[in-house]
Residue, then its C-alpha position, 0 to 999 in steps of 0.5 A: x424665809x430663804x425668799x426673802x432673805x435672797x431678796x432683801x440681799x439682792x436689793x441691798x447688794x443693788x443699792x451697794x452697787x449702785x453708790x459705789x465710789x459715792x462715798x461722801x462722808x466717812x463716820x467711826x466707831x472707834x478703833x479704825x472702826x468706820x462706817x458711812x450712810x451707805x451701811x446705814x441704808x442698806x441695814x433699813x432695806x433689810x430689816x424693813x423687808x424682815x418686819x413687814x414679812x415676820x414682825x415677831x422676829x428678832x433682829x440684830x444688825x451691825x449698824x443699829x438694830x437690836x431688837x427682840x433677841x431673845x426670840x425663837x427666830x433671830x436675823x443676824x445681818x451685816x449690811x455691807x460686809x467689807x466696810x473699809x473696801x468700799x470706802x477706798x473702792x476696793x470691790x471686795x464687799x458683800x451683803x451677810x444675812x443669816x437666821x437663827x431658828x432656837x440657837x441653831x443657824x438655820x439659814x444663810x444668804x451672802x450676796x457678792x454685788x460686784x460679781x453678782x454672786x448669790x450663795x445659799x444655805x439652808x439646813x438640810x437643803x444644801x448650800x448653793x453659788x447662783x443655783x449650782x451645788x457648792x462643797x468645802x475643800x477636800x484637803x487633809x494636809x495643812x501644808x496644801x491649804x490656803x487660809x485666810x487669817x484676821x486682819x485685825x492683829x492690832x486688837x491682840x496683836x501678842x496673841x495673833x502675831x504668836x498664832x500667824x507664825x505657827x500658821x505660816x510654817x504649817x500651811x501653803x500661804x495665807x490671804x486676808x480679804x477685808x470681807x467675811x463675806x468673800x472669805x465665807x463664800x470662798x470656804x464654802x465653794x472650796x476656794x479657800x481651804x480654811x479661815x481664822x478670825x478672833x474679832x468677827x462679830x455674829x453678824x459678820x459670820x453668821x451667814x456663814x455658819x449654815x451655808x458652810x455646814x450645809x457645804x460639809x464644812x465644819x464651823x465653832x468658835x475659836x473654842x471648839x464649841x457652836x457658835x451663838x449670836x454672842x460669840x467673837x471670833x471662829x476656825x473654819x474648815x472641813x473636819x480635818x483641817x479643822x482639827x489641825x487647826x485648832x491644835x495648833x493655835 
């Protein structure tokens, strides 16, 4: 399975690659929710791979696909995570392909085209950037962490800008990327120290789940609790800033 999704990612991330800057015709969602053609492909180039190989497999997709989700194995997948980046040509974008194996996550793939980064997680077998063993920070004091936060503080701004403020006199800066994708992946080498986001959605998070685990990371809900392909919203980070985080906000 992890053959699979590392070559259902690369060749999305190639096809992303190759129409960057393309962009013709922009679509909503709602709420500055915006898609293009481009999402939609990269979403069948990933869930066509997934159906020849698994067909009883479940799949659930942010563009269209929501198929079988009650099955033992569930594909979680964000075809262009970083949507608003690649609009305006901003680099920042990835490919997120996670597995679901009886509620656990099992399985992680996040692949950076621009970069040509490939980072992967598998349950009990490490997490890994082009091959080569990745950790979460080490760090225990929050006044030395560097964070990213939500940049959607419009959908509960009362409740975002109140936590922002306690999160900006407690740590060292705060970053927001527009890709969980690249948030992720950076938790997961220990280049970040810690995120939180209240509107991610499964299938921009879910890639992230078993490759920060595997990384010695620590990754739940913003309730503390293990996240399912349901949940809305996470805290991530090694244990103890885990912890601090979550008592503070």
């Amino acid at each position: 399975m992890i053959n699979l999704a590392v070559e259902a990612a690369k060749e999305a991330g190639k096809f992303l690659l190759d129409n960057f800057g393309k962009v013709n015709k922009v679509y909503s969602k709602g709420d500055r929710n915006l898609f293009t053609e481009i999402d939609k492909k990269a979403e069948e180039i990933i869930v066509e791979k997934i159906k020849i190989h698994f067909p009883s497999h479940g799949i659930l997709g942010e563009e269209k696909t929501k198929e079988n989700l009650e099955r033992e194995y569930l594909w979680i997948i964000d075809p262009l995570d970083g949507t608003h980046n690649y609009i305006r040509n901003i680099n920042i974008f990835g490919v997120s392909i996670g597995l679901l194996y009886k509620g656990k996550f099992v399985l992680g793939v996040i692949y950076m085209p621009y970069e040509d980064e490939l980072y992967v997680g598998e349950k009990n077998n490490g997490a890994y950037k082009n091959g080569k063993r990745i950790s979460v920070s080490l760090k225990e004091n929050l006044k030395e962490c560097s964070i990213s936060f939500d940049s959607s503080i419009r959908y509960a701004p009362s409740r975002m800008l109140k936590d922002l403020d306690k999160l900006s006199r407690n740590v060292f800066n705060i970053r927001m990327f527009g890709s969980s994708a690249r948030t992720l992946s950076y938790i997961a080498e220990g280049k970040l120290d810690a995120a939180v986001e209240y509107n991610d959605k499964p299938w921009d998070f879910a890639a992230g789940v078993c490759l920060i685990e595997e990384a010695g990371g620590k990754f739940t809900d913003l309730n503390g609790e293990y996240p399912t392909y349901e949940t809305t919203g996470y805290i991530t980070a090694n244990s103890v800033i885990h912890g601090k985080i979550k008592n503070l906000i």
